[in-house]
BAFI-3210 file (N, C-alpha, C; in Angstrom, 3 decimals, decimal comma, padded with zeros to 6 digits):
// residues 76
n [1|2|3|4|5|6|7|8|9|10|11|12|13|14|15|16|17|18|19|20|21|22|23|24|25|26|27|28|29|30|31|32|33|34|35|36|37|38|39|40|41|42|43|44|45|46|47|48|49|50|51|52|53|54|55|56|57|58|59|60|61|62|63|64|65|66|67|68|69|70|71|72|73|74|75|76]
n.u [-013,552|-013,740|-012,395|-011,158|-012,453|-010,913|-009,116|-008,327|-005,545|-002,826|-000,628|001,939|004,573|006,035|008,790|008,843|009,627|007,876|005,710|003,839|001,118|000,014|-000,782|-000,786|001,384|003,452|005,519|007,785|010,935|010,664|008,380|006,672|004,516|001,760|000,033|-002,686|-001,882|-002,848|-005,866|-005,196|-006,683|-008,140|-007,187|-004,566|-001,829|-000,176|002,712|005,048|008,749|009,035|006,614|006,202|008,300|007,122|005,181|005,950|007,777|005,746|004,131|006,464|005,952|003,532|001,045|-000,655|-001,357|-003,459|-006,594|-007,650|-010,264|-010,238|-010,125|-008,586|-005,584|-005,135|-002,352|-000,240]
n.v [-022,774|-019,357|-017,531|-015,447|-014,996|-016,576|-014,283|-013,173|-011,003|-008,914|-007,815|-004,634|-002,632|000,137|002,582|005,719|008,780|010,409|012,405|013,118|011,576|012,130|014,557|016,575|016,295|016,873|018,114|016,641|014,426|011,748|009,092|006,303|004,069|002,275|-000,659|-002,637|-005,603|-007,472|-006,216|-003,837|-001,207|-000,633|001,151|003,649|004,023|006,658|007,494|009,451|010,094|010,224|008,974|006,136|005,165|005,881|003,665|001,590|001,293|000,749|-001,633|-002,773|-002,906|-004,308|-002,839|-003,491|-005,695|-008,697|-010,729|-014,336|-013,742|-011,220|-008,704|-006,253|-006,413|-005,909|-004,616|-004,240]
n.w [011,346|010,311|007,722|005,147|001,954|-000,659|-002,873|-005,647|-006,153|-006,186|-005,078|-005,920|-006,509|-007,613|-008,237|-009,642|-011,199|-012,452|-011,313|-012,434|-012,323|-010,174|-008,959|-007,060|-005,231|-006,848|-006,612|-005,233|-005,928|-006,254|-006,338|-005,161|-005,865|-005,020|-006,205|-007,667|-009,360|-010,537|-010,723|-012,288|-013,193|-010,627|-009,503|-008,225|-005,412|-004,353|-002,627|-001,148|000,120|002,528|002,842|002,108|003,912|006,402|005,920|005,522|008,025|009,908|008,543|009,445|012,388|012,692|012,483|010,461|010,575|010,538|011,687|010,980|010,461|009,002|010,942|012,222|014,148|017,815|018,715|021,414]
ca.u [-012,949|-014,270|-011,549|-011,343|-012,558|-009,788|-009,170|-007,083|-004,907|-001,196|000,374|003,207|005,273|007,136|009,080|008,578|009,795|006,885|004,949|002,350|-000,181|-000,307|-000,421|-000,665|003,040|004,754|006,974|008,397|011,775|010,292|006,994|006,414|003,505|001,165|-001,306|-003,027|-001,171|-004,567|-006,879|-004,793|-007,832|-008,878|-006,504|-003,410|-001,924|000,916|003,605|006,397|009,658|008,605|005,115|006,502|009,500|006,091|004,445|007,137|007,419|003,577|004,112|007,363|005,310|002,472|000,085|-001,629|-001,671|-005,421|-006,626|-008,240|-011,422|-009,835|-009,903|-007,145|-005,259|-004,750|-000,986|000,317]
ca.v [-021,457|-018,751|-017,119|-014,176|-015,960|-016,358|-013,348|-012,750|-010,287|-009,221|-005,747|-004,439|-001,362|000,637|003,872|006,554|009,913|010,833|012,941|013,960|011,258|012,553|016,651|017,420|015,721|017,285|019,007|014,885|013,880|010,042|008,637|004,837|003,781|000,721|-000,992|-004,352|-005,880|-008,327|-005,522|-002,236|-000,343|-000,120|002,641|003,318|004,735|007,245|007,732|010,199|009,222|010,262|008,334|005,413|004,992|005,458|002,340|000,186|001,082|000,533|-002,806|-003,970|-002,847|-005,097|-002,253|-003,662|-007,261|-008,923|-011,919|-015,094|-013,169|-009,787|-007,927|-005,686|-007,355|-004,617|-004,775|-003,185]
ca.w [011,394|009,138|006,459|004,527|000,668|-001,396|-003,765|-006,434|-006,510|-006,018|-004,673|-006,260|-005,586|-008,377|-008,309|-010,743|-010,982|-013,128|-010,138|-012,895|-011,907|-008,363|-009,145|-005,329|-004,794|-008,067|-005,843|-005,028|-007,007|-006,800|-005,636|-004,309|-006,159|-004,757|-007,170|-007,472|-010,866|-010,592|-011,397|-012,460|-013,316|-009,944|-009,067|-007,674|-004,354|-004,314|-001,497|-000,860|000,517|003,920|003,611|002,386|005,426|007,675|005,645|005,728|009,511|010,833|008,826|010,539|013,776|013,147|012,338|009,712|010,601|010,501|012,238|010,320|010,445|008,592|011,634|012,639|015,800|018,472|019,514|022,806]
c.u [-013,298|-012,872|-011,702|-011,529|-011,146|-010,117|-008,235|-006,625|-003,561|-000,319|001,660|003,264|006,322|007,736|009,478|009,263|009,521|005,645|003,392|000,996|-001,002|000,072|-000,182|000,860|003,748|005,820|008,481|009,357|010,902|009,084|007,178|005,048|002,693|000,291|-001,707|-003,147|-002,826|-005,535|-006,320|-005,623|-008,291|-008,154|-005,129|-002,591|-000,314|001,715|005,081|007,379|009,135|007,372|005,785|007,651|007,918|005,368|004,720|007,119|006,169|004,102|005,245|006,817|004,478|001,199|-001,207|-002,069|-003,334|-005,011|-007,659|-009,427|-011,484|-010,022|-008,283|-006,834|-004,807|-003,708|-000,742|000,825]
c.v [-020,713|-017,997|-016,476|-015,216|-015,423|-015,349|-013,332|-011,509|-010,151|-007,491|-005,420|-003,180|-001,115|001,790|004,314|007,991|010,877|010,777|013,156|013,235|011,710|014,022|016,973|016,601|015,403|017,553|017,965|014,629|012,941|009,845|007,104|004,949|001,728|000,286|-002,393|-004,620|-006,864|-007,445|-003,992|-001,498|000,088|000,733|002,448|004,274|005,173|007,652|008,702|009,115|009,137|009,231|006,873|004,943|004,593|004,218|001,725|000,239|000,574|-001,112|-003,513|-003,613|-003,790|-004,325|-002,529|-004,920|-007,870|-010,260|-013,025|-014,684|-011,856|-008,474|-007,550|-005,875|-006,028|-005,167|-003,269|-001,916]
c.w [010,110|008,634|005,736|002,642|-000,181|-002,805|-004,798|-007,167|-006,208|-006,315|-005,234|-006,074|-006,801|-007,788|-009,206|-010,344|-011,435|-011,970|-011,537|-012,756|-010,625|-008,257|-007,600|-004,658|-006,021|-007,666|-005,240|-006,032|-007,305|-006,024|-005,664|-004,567|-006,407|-006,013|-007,381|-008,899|-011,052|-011,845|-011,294|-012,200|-011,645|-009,025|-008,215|-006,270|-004,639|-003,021|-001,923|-000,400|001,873|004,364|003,472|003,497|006,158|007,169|005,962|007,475|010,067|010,122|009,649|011,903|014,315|012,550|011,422|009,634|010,949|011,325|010,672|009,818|009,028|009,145|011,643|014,178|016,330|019,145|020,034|022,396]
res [x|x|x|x|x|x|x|x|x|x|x|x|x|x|x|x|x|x|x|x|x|x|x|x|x|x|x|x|x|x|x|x|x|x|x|x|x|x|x|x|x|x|x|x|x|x|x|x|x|x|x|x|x|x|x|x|x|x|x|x|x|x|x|x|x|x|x|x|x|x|x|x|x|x|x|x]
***
């Protein structure tokens, strides 16, 4: 069975209420910011309140779940 090679890294999730890294969602009390503590440098993803709710949803859906391969499994 083939396997995605083992990587190292490791997602974490702060909240800030310092919008000024993400100018186009200043207008945001707080932002939900992803980033891979592994390798900071390689950038970081910003969420509203609204986007994150829809993250967190899609994953308790399944939406982003992969197979052994690192395909994305198509659920019903």
């Amino acid at each position: 069975m083939n396997s995605l090679p083992e990587q190292e890294s490791r997602v974490e999730v702060y909240v800030t209420t310092d919008t000024s890294a993400a100018p186009h969602k200043t207008d945001e009390d707080k932002l939900y910011v992803m980033y891979d503590a592994a390798n900071p440098d390689a950038g970081k993803l910003y969420f509203t309140q609204a986007e994150w709710d829809a993250f967190v949803a899609g994953v308790k859906d399944g939406e982003f779940d992969i197979d052994d391969y690192g395909n994305f499994i198509q659920n019903p």
